[in-house]
N, C-alpha and C positions, 0 to 999 in steps of 0.2 A: 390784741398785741399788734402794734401798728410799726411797720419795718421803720428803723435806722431813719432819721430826716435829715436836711441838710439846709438849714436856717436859710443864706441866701437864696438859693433858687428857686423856696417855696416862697417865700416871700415876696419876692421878685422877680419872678418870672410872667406871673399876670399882671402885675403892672404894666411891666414891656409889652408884653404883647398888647394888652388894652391900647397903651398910648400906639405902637405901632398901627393898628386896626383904625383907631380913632375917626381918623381924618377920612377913611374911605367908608364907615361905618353907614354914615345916610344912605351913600349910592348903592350900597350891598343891597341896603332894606326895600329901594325901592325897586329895587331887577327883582328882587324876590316876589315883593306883591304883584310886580308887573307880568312874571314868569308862571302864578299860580292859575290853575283851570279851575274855572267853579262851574256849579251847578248852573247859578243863575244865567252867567255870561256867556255858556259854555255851551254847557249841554240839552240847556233846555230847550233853545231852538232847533237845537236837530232831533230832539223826541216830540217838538212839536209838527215837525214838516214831515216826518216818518212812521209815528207811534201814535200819537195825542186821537188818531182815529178810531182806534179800536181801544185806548186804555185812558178812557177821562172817564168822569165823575157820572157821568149819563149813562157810560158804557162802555163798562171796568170788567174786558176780557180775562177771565184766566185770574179775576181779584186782585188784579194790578192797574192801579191808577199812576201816570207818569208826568199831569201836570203840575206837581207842588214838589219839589226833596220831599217833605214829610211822608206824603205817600210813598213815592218810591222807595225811600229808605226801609220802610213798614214792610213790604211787598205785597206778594199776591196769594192764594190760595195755595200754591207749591213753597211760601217759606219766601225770604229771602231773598231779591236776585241782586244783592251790592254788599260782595264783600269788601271791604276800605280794607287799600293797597294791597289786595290778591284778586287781579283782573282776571288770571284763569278759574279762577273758584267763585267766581260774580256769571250768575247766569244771564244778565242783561248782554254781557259783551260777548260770552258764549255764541248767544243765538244771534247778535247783530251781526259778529262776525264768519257765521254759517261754521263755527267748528262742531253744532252741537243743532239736534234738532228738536224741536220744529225752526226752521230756521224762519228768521223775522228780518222785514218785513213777509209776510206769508205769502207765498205763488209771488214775488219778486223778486228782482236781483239785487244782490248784497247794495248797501247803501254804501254812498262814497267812502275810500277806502282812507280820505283824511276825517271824515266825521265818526269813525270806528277808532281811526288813533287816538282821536280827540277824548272820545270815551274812555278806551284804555288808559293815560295819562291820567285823567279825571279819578280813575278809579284808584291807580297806581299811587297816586297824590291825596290820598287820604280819602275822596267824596267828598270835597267842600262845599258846603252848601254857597258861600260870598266869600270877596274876599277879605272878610274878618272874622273868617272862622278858621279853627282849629282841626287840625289833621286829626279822621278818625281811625289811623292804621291800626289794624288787628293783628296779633301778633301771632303769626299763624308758622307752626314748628315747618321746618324744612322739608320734612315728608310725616307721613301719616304714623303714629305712632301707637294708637291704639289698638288695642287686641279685639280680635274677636269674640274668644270669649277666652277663660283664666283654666290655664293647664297646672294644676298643683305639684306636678311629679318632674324629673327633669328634660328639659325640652328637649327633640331631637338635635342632633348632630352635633358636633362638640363646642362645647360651652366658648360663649365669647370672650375673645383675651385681646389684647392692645395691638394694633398695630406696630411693625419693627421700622415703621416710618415715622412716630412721636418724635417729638424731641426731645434729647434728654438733658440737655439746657436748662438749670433751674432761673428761673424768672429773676427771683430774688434770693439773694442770700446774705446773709445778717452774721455778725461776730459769732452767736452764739441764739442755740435752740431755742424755739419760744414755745411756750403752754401748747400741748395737743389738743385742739379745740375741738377736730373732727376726725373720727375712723370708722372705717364700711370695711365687710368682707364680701366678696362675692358669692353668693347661694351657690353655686355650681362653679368654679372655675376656681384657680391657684391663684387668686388675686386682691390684693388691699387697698388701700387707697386711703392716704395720709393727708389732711389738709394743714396747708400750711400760709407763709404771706402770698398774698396774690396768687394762689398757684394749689392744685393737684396732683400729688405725688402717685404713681399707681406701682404698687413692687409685685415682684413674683412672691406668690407667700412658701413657698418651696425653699427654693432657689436664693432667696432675699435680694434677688436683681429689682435693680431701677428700669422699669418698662417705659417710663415716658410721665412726659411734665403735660399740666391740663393746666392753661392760664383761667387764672379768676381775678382777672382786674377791678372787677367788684369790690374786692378788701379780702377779707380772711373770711374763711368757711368757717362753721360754727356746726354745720349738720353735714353728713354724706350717707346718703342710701345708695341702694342697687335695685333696682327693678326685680319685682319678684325671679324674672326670665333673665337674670342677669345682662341682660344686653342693654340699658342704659344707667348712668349714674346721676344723681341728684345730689346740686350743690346748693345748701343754702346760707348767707350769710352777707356780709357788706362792711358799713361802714359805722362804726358808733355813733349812736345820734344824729346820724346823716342819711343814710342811706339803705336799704335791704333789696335783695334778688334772690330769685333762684332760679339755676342754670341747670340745663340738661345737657348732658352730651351721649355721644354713640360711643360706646365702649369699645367696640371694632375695629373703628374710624378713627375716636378722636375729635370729631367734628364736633363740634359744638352746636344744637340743634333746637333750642327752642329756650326763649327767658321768658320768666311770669313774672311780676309783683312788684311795686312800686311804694315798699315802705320807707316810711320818713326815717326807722332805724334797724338795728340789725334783722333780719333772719335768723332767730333762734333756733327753728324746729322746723322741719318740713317731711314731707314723704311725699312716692307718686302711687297711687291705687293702682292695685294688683293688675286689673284691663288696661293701666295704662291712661283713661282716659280725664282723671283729674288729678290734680298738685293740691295738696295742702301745706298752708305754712303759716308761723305762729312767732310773734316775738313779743319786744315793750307793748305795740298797740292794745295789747289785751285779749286782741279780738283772734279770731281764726279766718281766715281766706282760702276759698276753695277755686280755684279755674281749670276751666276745660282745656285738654291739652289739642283738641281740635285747633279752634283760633287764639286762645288766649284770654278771651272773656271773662271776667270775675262771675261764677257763679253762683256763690252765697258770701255770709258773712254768719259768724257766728259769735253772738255777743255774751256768752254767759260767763265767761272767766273773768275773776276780777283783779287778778295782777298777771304780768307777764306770764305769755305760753311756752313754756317751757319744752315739754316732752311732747310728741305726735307721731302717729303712726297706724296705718290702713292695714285690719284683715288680713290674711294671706288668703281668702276668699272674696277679698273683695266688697263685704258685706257693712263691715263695720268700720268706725273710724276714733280710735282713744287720742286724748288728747290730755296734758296735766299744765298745771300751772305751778307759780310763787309760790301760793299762799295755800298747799295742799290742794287744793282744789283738782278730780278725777273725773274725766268722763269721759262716755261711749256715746256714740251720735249714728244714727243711720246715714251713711257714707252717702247716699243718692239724694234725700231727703233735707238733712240737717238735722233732723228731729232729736230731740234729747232721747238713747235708749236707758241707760241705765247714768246716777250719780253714784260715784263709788266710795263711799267714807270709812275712813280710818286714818288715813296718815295726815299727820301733824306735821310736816316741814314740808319744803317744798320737795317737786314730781321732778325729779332730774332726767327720768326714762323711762320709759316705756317700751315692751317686746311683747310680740303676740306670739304665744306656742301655732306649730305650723297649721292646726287641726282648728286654728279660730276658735275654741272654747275656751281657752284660756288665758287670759291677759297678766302678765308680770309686769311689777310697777316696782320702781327703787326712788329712794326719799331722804331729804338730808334729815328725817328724825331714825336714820341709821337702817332703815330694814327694808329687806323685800317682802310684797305680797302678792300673791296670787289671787285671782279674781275668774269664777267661774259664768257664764254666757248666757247663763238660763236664768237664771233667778237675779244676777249680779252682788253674789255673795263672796263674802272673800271668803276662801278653802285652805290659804295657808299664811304663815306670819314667820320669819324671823328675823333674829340681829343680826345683820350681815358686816356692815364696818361699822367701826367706832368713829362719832362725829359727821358720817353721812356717807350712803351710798348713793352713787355718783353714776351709776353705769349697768345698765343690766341688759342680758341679751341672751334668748333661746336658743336653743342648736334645734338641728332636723328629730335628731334623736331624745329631746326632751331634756337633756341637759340645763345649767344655764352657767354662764360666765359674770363676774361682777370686779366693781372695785369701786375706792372710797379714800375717805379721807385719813383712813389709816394708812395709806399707802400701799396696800394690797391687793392683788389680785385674787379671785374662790374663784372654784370651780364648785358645784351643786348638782343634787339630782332634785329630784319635784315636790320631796319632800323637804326640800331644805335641809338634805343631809348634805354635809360638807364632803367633798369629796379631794379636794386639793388644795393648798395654800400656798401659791409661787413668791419667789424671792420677792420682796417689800421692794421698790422702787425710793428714792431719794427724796421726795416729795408725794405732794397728793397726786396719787392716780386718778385721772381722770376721764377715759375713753378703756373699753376693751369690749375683745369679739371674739367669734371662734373664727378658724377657716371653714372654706367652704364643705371639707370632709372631718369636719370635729375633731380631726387629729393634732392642732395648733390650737394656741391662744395668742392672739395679738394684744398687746393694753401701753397705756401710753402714759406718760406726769408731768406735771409742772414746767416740770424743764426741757420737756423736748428726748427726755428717753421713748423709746420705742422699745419693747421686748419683743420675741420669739418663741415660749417656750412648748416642747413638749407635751401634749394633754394627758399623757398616759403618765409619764413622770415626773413631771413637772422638771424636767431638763431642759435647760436656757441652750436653746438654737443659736440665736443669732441676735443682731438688733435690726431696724432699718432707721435711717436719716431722715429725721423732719428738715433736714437743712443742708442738703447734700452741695458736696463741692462741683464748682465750675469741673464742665466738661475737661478740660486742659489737667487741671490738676490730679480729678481722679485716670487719667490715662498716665500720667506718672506714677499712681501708686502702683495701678494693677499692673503695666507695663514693669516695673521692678519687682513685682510680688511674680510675677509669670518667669524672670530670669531666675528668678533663687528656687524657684520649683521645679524649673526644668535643667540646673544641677541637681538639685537632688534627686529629681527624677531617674537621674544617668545613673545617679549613685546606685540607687535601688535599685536597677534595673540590673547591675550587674552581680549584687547581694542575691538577687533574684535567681540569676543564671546557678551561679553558685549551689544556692538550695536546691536548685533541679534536679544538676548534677550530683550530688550527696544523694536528693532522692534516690535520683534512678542508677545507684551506686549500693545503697541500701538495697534497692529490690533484687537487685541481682546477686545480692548475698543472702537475702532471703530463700531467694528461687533455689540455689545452690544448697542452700540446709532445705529443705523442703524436700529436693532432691533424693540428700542427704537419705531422708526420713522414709519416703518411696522406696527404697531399694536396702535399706535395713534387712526388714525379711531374707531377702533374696541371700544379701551376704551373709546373715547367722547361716541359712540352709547350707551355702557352699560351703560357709568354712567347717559345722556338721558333717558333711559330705566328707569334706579332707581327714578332717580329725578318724574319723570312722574306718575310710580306708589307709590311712595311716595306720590309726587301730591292727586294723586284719595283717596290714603288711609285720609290721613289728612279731605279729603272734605266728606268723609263714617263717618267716627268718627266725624266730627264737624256737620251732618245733623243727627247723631245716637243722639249726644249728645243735641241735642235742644230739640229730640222728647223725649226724658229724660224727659229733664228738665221740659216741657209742662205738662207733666203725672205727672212729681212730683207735680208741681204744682195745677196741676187738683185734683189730690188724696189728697193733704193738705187739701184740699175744702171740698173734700166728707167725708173725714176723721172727718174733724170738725165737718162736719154737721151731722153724723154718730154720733163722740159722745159726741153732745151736746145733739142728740135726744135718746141717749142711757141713758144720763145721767138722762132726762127729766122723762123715762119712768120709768127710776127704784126710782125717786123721788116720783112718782106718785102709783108706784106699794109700797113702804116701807108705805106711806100714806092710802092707802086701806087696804093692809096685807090680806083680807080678799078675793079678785079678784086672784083669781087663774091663769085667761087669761091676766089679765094686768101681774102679772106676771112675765106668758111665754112671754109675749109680750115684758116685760124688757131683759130679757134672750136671745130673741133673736136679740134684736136691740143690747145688748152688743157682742152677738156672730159677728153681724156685723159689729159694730166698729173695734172691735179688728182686722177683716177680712181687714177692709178697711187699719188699723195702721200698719197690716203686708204690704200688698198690696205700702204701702207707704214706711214704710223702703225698702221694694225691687226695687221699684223704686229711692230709692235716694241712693240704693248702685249700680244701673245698671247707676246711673251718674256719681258717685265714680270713676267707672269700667273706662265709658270711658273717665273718665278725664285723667285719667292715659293713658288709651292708644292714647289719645290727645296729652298729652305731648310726648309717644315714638314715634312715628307720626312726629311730630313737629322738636323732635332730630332728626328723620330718613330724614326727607325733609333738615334739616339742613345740615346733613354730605350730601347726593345727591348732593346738593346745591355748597358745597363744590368741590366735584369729577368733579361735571362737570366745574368748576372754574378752577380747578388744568389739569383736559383734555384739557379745552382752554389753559392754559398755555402754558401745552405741544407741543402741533400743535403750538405754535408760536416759542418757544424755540429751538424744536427738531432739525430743517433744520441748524441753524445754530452753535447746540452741536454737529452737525451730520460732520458740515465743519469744525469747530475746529480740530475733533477729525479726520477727513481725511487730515487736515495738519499735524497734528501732524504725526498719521500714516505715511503718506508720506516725513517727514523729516526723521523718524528713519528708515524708510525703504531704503531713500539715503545715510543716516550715515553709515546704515549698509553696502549695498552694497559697498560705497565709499570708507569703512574701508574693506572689502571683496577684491575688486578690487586692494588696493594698497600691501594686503598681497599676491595676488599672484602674482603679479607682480615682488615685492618681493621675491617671492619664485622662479619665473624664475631668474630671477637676481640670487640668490644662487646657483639655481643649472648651471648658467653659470659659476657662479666663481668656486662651485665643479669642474665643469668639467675642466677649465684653472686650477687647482690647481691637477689634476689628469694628465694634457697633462703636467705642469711645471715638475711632479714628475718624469714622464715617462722622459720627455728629459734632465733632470738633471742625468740618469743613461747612456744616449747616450752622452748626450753634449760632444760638441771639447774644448780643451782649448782657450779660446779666444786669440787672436792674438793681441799682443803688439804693 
């Protein structure tokens, strides 16, 4: 899919410049030839007036002879000493110019320091042998990039992620999505990587943030790996029928750090071996091409496919190397060698991918005659077989944990265990799906169609995350959306926040009516005791006042009696004494039976007002046993009530206490969410003052 063109400019813009160029066109060519250093003109007489004595054909120190190119370029018994255009990695200029020992010429002083320039430039300029020779510059990566040796587990300190200095500028951006050509997950970090026109997308796979644009002015990517140690990515791809490359870059950086290959058409297929140390890549030519990521150098060729190489992919030990083609055609190769290890037959349509389970024993291969198959290491037997899409699968890729992810021309994405049990089937995409991966922690599925969708989903549920843009908008425009997305969030935010307050308070309104029945329930005992207590001596009292009040009443009684009879015999005497008049002692004797009566009539009112007395305190008695009566009624209550005022009031409690929190929880969550958009509307800000003009 080749971006948007624009008739005149393509057309006519090399014309212009040709005719522009034109007229100065000679005198370029001849500064050029005149400006180039060669061996012959150049170099040779200062290796003969300093060198030629200890390194000619008589007597070839060290297996290095330096009167012919031919020799020299061969070298000596140590290998090498002319690397074309990396002067510091050429050991001739090493030693002439004393940075490296044994320095030469030997027990002398450095030789003039314009015939060591001379050198340098010579070397820098290709090594031309004349000046009608062609530059032999090796294409030697920016720093060393091979491993030592292959760590299979994850490497120390935290996994490499993008630079927050990328840009996030898309190169090119077009009306509308084009076919997903290429997708990579990285083995250890939250990171994808979308290829699209001209350009490398890398997203957070979390997060679904755009981390930074990777130009591929090459054309459109067609493959994208990650380096087993995920710290580089591999692009390969170009131009139809024109052109092919594959680019590395440094994941960390961004830098873009080393190109190999120089096919006449696209880059279908590529990978880089596990150490690091070779690229393989595959497309129309047929063929396979291997080079060293040392210099650049083509190291093999491998001719056994007979239609376009399709699928390829190195070991995760490094050992082996699968490759598939068109025309079904399957094979394993010893990765160092070339040697054919195993041919793998069974599939009937073309090898669209290939994935090696992490343990290298087992090879997954997906096929437009619909199925995946597993292929064991030892014998090169296939071990497993099924029908994965209808009409061709397209896509297949191992997890760490033995999984595998797929999709096809049914428009579907599976997920799989190793037996080829199905394990998930995400929402069907609108067209052919044609790329999918896991992330780096099996918890995601990334997969891509036709059209330039992109999903997200879930691995466990198969729950659609998110999507990410194979065709993201100019810097400017998405700082309008998320800047307007960031205002409506942080009213609502306010809103919430105060819904939030609210529940607090209900909360902590509930608890404190809990704590209060709780209380309540604590001190139950205690009241039934006291009002027991009351009732009881209520009790006794009422039974004092009603045994007071008999012995009253008995006495009153009694004394009514004696009263009477007191003075009826008081009355008797003073009838008898008024009758005499003249009895002096009858009398006293009246006198004093009236003194008795009266004594006895007192003696009786006091008695029937001590029954008065406790009638009254009979009746407060009587009240008092009543309300007791009462208390210990309302304590019984209580003890049955409380337990279940007490659960009421601990649901309640416990609902507002969930509201609360639940309204808590979504505010800050919320508020992460904000300060992610802050921060994307601070990183949009910052790259709208760098951003490139996007590309038409």
């Amino acid at each position: 899919m080749q971006p948007k063109s624009y008739f005149p400019m393509r057309v006519f813009w090399p014309l212009i410049v040709a005719l522009a160029l034109a007229s100065s066109a000679g005198h370029a060519a001849d500064a050029k030839k005149a400006s180039k250093i060669t061996f012959d003109e150049h170099v040779l007489p200062i290796l003969r007036e300093n060198c030629l004595g200890c390194h000619n054909q008589d007597k070839s120190r060290g297996g290095l002879v330096v009167s012919n190119y031919t020799t020299l370029m061969t070298g000596g018994s140590s290998g090498e000493v002319i690397k074309p255009g990396d002067p510091d990695s050429s050991r001739l200029y090493l030693l002439v110019s004393h940075k490296q020992q044994p320095n030469m010429p030997p027990k002398s002083a450095m030789i003039p320091a314009e015939s060591v320039e001379t050198i340098r430039k010579w070397i820098l300029g290709g090594a031309l042998e004349n000046a009608g020779s062609k530059a032999k510059i090796i294409n030697k990566p920016k720093y060393e990039i091979a491993l030592s040796s292959i760590n299979k587990g994850k490497p120390e300190g935290p996994p490499p992620m993008p630079s927050p200095k990328l840009s996030l500028e898309p190169l090119v951006r077009t009306t509308r999505a084009n076919a997903l050509t290429a997708l990579a997950s990285s083995p250890w970090a939250p990171l994808v990587a979308v290829g699209g026109q001209k350009q490398v997308l890398l997203y957070h796979s979390d997060t679904l943030e755009l981390l930074g644009v990777l130009p591929f002015p090459e054309g459109v990517p067609h493959v994208l790996k990650f380096s087993r140690n995920g710290g580089l990515l591999l692009a390969g791809g170009g131009r139809s029928a024109k052109s092919g490359k594959v680019v590395v870059w440094s994941v960390a950086t961004g830098e873009r750090i080393f190109t190999v290959g120089d096919e006449t058409d696209l880059v279908l297929t590529a990978d880089i071996s596990a150490d690091q140390t070779q690229i393989a890549l595959g497309g129309p030519s047929k063929m396979i091409r291997i080079y060293s990521t040392k210099d650049g150098q083509l190291l093999r060729e491998i001719k056994k496919h007979t239609d376009w190489v399709t699928a390829l992919e190195y070991s995760p030990d490094g050992v082996l190397l699968a490759t598939g083609d068109r025309s079904s055609g399957l094979y394993v190769w010893e990765a160092f060698t070339g040697r054919e290890y195993f041919s793998l037959r069974g599939h009937t349509g073309m090898i669209t991918d290939v994935s090696w389970r992490t343990d290298s024993n087992v090879l997954a291969s997906a096929s437009e005659d619909t199925t995946i198959r597993l292929w064991e290491m030892e014998n090169g037997g296939q071990i497993k077989e099924w029908g994965a899409h209808g009409g061709g699968a397209l896509s297949v890729k191992f997890t760490r944990d033995g999984r595998l992810v797929s999709c096809g021309r049914d428009q579907v994405t599976k997920a799989w265990d190793q037996n080829g049990g199905q394990q998930r089937v995400f929402e069907a995409f609108p067209d052919i799906a044609l790329r999918s991966t896991f992330t780096h922690d099996g918890s995601r599925v990334v997969a891509g169609d036709w059209t330039g969708q992109i999903r997200v989903w879930n691995a466990a549920d198969g729950k659609l995350l998110g999507n990410l843009l194979a065709n993201p908008l100019p810097v400017t425009e998405r700082l309008a959306i998320v800047t307007k997305e960031l205002l409506a969030r942080e009213v609502a935010q306010n809103q919430l926040m105060v819904s939030a307050a609210a529940s607090q308070s209900a909360a902590q309104k509930a608890a404190e009516e809990l704590a209060a029945a709780q209380k309540t329930v604590a001190e139950t005992p205690l009241i039934v005791k006291m009002a027991g207590d009351t009732l009881a001596k209520a009790k006794n009292a009422i039974d004092k006042t009603t045994a007071a009040l008999a012995t009253a009443q008995a006495q009153v009684t009694a004394r009514e009696v004696l009263a009477k009879a007191f003075a009826e015999a008081a009355s008797k005497v003073k009838d008898a004494a008024d009758r005499a008049k003249t009895n002096q002692e009858l009398a006293n004797a009246a006198a004093k039976s009236r003194e008795i009566a009266d004594q006895a009539a007192a003696e009786l009112a006091a008695a029937q007002k001590s029954v008065a007395d406790l009638t009254i305190v009979a009746k407060v008695d009587a009240e008092q046993l009543a309300k007791a009566q009462q208390n210990v009624s309302a304590a019984n209550s209580t003890v049955s009530v409380a337990p279940k005022l007490v659960e009421a009031k601990a649901a309640a409690a416990r609902a507002a206490a969930a509201k609360a929190a639940a309204d808590k929880a979504t505010a800050d969550q919320r508020a992460a969410t904000l300060t992610t958009i802050r921060a994307q509307v601070d990183k949009l800000r910052s790259a709208q003052l760098v951003a490139r003009p996007p590309e038409k």
